[in-house]
C-alpha positions in Angstrom: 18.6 -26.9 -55.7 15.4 -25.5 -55.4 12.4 -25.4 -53.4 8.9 -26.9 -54.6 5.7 -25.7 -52.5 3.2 -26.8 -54.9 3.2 -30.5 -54.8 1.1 -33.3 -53.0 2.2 -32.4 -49.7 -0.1 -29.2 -48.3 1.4 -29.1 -44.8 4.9 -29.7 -45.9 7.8 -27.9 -47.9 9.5 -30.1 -50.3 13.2 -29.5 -50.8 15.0 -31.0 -54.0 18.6 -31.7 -54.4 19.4 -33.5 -57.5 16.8 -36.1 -57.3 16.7 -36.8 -53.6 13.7 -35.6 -52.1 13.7 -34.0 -48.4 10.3 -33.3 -46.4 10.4 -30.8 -43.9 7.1 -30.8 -41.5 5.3 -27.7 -41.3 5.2 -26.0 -37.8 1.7 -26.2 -37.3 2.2 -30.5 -36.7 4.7 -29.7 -34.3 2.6 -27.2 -32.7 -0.3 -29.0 -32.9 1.7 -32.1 -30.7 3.4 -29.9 -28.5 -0.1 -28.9 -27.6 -2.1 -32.5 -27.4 1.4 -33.5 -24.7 0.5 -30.5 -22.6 -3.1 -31.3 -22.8 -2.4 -35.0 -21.6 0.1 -33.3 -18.8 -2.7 -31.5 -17.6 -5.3 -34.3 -17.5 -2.7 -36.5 -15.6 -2.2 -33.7 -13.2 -6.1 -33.3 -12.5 -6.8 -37.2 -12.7 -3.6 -37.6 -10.2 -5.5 -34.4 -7.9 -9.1 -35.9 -7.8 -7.2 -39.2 -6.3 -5.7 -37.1 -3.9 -9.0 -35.9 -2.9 -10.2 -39.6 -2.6 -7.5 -39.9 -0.5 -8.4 -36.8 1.6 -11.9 -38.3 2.2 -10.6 -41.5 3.7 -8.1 -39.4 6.4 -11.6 -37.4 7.1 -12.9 -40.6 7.6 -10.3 -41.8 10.0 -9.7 -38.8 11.6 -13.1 -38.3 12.8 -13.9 -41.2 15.0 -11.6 -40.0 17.9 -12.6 -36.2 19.1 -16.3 -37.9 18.5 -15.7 -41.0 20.5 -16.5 -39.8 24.2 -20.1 -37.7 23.0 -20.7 -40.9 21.0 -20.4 -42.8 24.7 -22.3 -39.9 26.1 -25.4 -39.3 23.7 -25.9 -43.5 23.3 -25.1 -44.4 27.1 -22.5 -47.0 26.2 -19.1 -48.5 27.7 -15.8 -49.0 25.7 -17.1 -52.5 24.4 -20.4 -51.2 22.9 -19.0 -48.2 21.1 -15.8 -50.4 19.8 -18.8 -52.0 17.7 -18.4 -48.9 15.3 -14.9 -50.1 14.3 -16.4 -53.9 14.0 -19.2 -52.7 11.7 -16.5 -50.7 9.7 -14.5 -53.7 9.8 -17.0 -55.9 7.8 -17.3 -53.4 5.5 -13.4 -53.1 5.1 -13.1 -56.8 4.2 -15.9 -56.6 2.2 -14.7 -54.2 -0.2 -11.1 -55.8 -0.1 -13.6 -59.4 -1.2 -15.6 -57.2 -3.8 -12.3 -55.4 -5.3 -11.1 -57.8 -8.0 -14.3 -58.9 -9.4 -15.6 -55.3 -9.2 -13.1 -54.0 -11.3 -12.9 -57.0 -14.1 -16.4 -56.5 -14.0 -17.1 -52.5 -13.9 -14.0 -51.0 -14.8 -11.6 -48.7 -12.8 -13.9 -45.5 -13.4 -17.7 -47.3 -12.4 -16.1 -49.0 -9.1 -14.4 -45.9 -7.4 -17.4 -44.0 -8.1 -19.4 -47.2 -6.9 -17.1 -46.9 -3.7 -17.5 -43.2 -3.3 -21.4 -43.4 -3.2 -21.2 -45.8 -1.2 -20.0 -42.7 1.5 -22.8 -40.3 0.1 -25.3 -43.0 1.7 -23.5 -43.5 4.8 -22.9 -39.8 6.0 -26.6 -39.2 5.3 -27.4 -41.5 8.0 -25.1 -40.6 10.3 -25.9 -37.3 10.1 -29.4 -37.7 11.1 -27.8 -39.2 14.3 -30.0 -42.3 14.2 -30.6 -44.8 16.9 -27.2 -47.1 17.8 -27.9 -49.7 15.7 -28.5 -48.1 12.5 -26.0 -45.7 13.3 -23.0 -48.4 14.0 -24.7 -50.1 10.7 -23.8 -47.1 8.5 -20.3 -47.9 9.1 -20.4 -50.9 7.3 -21.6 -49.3 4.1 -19.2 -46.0 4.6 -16.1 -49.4 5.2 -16.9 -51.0 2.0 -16.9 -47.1 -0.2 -13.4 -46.5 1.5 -11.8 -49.7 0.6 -12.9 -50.0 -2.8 -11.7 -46.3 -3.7 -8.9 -46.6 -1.4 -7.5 -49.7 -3.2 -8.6 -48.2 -6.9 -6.5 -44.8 -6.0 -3.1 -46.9 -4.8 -3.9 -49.3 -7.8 -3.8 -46.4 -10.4 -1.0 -44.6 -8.9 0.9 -47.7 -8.8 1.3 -48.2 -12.9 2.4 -44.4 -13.5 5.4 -44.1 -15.2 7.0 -40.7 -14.1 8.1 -40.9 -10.3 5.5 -43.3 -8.8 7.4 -43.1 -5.3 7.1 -39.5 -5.1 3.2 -39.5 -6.4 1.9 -42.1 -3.9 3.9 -40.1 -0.9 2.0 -36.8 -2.3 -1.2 -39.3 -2.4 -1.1 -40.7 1.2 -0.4 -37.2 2.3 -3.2 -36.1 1.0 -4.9 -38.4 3.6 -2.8 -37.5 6.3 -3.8 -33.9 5.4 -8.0 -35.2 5.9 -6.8 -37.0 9.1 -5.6 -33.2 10.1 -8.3 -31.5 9.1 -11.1 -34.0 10.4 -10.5 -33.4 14.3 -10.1 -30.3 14.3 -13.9 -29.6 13.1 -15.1 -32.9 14.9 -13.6 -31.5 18.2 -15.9 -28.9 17.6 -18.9 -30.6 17.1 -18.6 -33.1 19.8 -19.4 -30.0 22.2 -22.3 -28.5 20.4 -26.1 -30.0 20.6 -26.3 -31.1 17.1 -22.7 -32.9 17.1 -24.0 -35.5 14.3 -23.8 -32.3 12.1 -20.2 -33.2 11.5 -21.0 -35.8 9.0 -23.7 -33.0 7.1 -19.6 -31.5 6.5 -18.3 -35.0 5.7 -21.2 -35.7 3.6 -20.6 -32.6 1.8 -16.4 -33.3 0.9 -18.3 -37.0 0.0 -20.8 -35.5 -2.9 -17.8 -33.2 -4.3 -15.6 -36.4 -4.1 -18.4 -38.4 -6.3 -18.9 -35.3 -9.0 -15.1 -34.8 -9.5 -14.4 -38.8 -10.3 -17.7 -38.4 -12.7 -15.9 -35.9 -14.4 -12.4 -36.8 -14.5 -12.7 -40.1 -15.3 -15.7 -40.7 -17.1 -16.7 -43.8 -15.6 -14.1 -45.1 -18.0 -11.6 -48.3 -17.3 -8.3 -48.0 -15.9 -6.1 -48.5 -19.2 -8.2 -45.8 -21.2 -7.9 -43.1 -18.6 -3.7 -43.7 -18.5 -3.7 -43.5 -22.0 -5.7 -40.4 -22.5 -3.3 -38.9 -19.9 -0.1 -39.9 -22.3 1.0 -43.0 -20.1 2.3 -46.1 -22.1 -0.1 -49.4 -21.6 2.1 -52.3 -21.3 -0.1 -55.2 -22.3 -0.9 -57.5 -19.2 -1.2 -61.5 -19.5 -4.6 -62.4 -20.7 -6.9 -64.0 -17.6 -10.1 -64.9 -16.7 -11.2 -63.3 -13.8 -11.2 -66.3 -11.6 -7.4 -66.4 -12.6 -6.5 -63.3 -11.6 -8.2 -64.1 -8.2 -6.8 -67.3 -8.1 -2.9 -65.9 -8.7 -3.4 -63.1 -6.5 -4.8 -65.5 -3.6 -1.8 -68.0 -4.1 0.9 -64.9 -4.1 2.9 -64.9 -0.9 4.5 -61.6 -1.1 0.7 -60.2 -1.1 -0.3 -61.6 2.4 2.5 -60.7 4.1 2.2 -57.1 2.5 -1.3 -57.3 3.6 -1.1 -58.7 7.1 1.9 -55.6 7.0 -0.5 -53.2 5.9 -3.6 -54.6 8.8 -1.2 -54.3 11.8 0.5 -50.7 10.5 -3.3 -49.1 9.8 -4.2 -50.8 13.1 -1.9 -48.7 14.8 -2.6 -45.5 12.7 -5.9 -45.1 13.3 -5.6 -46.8 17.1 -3.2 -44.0 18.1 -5.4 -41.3 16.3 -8.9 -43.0 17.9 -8.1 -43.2 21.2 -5.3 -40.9 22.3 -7.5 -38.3 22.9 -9.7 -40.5 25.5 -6.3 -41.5 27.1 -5.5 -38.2 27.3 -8.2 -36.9 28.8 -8.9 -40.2 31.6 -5.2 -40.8 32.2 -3.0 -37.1 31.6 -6.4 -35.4 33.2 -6.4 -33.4 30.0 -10.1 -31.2 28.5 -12.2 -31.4 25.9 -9.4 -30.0 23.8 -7.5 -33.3 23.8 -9.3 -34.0 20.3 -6.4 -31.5 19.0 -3.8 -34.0 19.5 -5.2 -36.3 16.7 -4.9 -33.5 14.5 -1.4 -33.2 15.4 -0.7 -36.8 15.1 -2.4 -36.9 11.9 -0.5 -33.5 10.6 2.8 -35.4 11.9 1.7 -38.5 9.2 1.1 -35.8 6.6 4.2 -33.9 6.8 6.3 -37.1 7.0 5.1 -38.6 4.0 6.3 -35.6 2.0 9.0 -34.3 4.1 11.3 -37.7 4.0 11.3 -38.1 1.3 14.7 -37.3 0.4 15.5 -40.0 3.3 14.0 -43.2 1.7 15.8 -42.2 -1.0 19.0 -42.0 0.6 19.0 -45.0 3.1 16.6 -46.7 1.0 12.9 -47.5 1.6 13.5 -51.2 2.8 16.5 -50.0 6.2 14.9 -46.6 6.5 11.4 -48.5 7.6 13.0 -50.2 10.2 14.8 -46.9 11.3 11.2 -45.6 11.3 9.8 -48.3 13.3 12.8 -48.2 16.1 12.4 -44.9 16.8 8.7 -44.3 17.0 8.5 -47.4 19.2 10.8 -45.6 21.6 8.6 -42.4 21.7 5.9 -45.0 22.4 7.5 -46.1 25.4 8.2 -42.4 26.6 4.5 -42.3 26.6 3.8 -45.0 28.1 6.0 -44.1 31.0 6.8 -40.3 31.4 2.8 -38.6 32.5 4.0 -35.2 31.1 0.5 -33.8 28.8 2.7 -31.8 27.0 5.7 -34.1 26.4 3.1 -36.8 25.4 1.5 -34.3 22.7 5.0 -33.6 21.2 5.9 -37.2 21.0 2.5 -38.5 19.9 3.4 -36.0 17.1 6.8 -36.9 15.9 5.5 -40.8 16.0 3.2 -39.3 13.7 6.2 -38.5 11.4 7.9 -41.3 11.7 4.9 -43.5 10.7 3.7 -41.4 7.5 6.1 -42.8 5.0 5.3 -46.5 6.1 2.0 -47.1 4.1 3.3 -45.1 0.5 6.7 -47.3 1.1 4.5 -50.4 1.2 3.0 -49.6 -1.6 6.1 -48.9 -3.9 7.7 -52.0 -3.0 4.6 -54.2 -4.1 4.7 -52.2 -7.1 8.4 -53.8 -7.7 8.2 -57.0 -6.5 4.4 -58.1 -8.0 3.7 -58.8 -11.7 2.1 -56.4 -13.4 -0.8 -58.3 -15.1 -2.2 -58.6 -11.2 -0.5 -56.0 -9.4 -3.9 -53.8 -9.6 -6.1 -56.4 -7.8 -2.9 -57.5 -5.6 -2.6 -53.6 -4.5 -6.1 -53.2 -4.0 -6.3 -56.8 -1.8 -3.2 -55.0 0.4 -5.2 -51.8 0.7 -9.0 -53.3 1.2 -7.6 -55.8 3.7 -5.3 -53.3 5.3 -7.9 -51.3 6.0 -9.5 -53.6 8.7 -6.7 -52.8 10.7 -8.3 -49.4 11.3 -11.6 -51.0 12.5 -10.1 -54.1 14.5 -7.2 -53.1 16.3 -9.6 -50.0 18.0 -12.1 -52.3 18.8 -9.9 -54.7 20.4 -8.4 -51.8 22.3 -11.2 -50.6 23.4 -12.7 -54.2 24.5 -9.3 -54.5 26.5 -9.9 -51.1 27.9 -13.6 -51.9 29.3 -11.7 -54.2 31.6 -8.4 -52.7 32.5 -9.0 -49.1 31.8 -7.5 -46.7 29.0 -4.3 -46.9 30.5 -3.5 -50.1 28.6 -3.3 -48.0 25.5 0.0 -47.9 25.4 1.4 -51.6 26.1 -0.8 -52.3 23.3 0.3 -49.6 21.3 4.4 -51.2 21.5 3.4 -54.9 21.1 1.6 -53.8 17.8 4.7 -51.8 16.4 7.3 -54.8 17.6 4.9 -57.1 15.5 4.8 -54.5 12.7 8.5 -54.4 12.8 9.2 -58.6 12.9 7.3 -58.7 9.8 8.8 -56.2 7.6 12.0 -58.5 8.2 9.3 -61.1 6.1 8.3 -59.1 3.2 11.0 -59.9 0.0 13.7 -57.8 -1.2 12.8 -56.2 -4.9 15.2 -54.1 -6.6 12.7 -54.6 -9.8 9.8 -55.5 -10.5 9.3 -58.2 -13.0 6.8 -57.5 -15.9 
C-alpha cells in the first residue's frame, strides 16, 4: 500500500492497494458545500422574511380602515352607505388583481409582479395621505386593492411549493399579517383624533416603500423557479402550457371555487369584525374613542392563533379542527350579540379572534394537497385575489344594512356569515395528498 499525492488529482489524495485505486476528496470540497447549503439556508430564511413582511403590509392594510372609519364619516360628512364605498372601490381592485394574477405572472415572472403589486401601494398611500377630496380618496383604494392581491396571492403562491414544513411556514406567514392587523389600529386610533389624521398613511406609506426595496433586493425581479432554486429547493418540472391553458384549467377546477368562495366569506368576516366593531362598540356598548383598541385585540387574537395552534391542527387534523374553530367562535358571536357587557364583548371579540387565525393558512395547505402542481400557483393566487373581495364586500354590505337598521345589526350578520362559512367547508374535498 502506499499513498500517491502527486498525480492528476490536485484536490484529492489517491490511495493504492494492489491495483485498485481509491479517491478520497479533499476537505476543502466538503467545506466548500457545507458552506454554499448554509448560504442557500440563509437566503430561504430572508426570501421567506421579506414575504412575511408583504404579509405584514396587507394586515396594516386591513387593520386600518376601522379606528379611521368614524373621522373618515366626520371629516367627509357622510352616512354608513357613502363611506362603505371605500370597501367597494377596494373591492374592484381586489378582483382585479385576482383577474390580472395569472397572466401577470406567465407574463412578468414571480419577482416583476409582487413588486408590480407592491408599488402599486407606494401610489396609493401617497394619495391618501394628502387626504384628498372623497372621490379621489375612495379611488385610491382601488389601486392600493389591486397591489394587495397581486402580492398577497404571489406570497401564498411561493410558500405554497416549499419543501420543508409548508404548514408551519404559511401559519408563520399569515401571522405575520395578523401581527400588521395588531399593529395598524393601534397607531390609526391615534391619528383619527389628531388634526392631520390622513398622516396615518405618510406611516403606511413608509412600511410600503421598505416593502418595495426589500422584494428588489431579495428577489431580484427574478421568476419564481430561479429564486427556489437559488435558495436549495428542488424544482419539480410542471406540465408544459400555454397561458390560456393554465387559465382555462384553473377556471374549470372545482376544488378552486369552492376554496375561493371559502376564502370570500372567511376574509369577509375577518376584516367585517375588525372594520366595524369598534363603531358598534362605541354606538351600541356606549364605549370612547378608545374602542379602536379592540381591533388591535381582535387582530392580535388572529396572530397568536395562527402560531399558537398549531400543535392542534396537527393533532385533530386541519380538516375537523376547522369546524371545531368555526362552532365555537360562532358561539362567542352570539354571546355578543346578546350579553351588552363592554368588557365581556372585548374578551370575546378576542378569543374569536383566535379561533379564526388558523382558518385562512389551513385553506391554503389543503389547496396545496388537493391541486396539481403545474397550476397550483395561479389556482392559489385566484383563492387569495378573489378571497380578498371578501374584505371589501361584506363591510360594505354591512354598512349599507346599517344605514337603515343601525350598527346593531352587526352581529346577526356577523353569525349568518360564519354558519355559511361553516356549510361550505363541509364542500371543499378531502386530500390526504396532493397529486403531482
Amino acid at each position: 500500500m502506499e499513498l500517491n499525492t502527486l498525480g492528476p488529482h490536485k484536490d484529492s489524495v489517491e490511495l493504492t492497494t494492489h491495483s485498485v485505486p481509491v479517491i478520497y476528496p479533499n476537505r476543502g470540497w466538503i467545506s466548500l458545500l457545507f458552506r454554499r447549503l448554509a448560504a442557500q439556508k440563509i437566503l430561504a430564511r430572508i426570501q421567506f422574511l421579506s414575504l412575511c413582511w408583504t404579509l405584514f403590509l396587507a394586515g396594516w392594510n386591513d387593520g386600518t380602515t376601522g379606528p379611521l372609519l368614524p373621522r373618515i364619516q366626520d371629516v367627509y360628512h357622510v352616512n354608513f352607505t357613502i363611506v362603505s364605498l371605500i370597501f367597494v372601490f377596494a373591492c374592484i381592485g381586489f378582483v382585479a388583481g385576482a383577474v390580472a394574477n395569472i397572466p401577470l405572472t406567465d407574463k412578468l415572472g414571480f419577482g416583476k409582479t409582487i413588486v408590480f403589486g407592491s408599488l402599486c401601494q407606494v401610489v396609493a398611500y401617497s394619495i391618501q395621505a394628502a387626504a384628498p377630496p372623497f372621490p379621489v380618496f375612495v379611488m385610491a383604494y382601488t389601486i392600493n386593492g389591486m397591489g394587495l392581491a397581486l402580492q398577497d396571492a404571489q406570497a401564498n403562491g411561493f410558500v405554497a411549493t416549499l419543501k420543508d414544513h409548508p404548514e408551519s411556514k404559511m401559519g408563520v406567514l399569515h401571522a405575520a399579517y395578523g401581527l400588521g392587523a395588531f399593529a395598524s389600529p393601534l397607531v390609526a386610533t391615534q391619528f383619527s383624533q389628531l388634526p392631520r389624521w390622513s398622516f396615518h398613511f405618510l406611516a403606511s406609506l413608509g412600511i410600503a416603500v421598505s416593502n418595495t426595496i426589500l422584494l428588489i433586493s431579495v428577489f431580484k425581479l427574478q421568476r419564481q423557479d430561479e429564486c427556489l432554486r437559488q435558495a436549495g429547493e428542488v424544482i419539480i418540472e410542471r406540465t408544459p402550457t400555454s397561458e390560456e391553458n393554465t387559465f382555462r384549467q384553473v377556471m374549470r377546477t372545482r376544488a378552486v371555487h369552492l376554496l375561493a368562495i371559502f376564502i370570500l366569506v372567511y376574509v369577509g368576516v375577518e376584516v367585517t369584525i375588525g372594520g366595524w366593531i369598534a363603531t358598534f362598540i362605541i354606538d351600541v356598548r356606549g364605549g370612547g374613542p378608545s374602542a379602536g383598541y379592540i381591533s388591535s385585540g381582535f387582530f392580535g387574537g388572529l396572530t397568536t392563533g395562527r402560531v399558537a395552534l398549531l400543535w392542534v391542527n396537527k393533532k385533530i387534523g386541519e380538516r375537523r379542527v376547522m369546524f371545531l374553530y368555526a362552532t365555537i367562535a360562532l358561539a362567542l358571536e352570539i354571546v355578543i350579540w346578546l350579553v351588552p357587557s363592554l368588557i365581556g364583548d372585548a374578551v370575546a371579540v378576542s378569543i374569536v379572534g383566535v379561533l379564526l387565525g388558523p382558518m385562512y393558512p389551513i385553506v391554503m395547505n389543503q389547496s396545496s394537497r388537493i391541486l396539481p402542481r403545474w397550476i397550483l400557483t395561479g389556482s392559489i393566487g385566484w383563492i387569495a385575489g378573489f378571497g380578498q373581495a371578501g374584505s371589501a364586500l361584506f363591510p360594505f354590505l354591512t354598512g349599507a344594512i346599517s344605514a337603515k337598521k343601525g350598527i346593531k345589526s352587526l352581529q346577526p350578520l356577523l353569525v349568518s356569515m360564519m354558519t355559511f362559512m361553516m356549510i361550505l367547508w363541509m364542500f371543499v374535498p378531502k386530500a390526504p395528498h396532493r397529486p403531482d
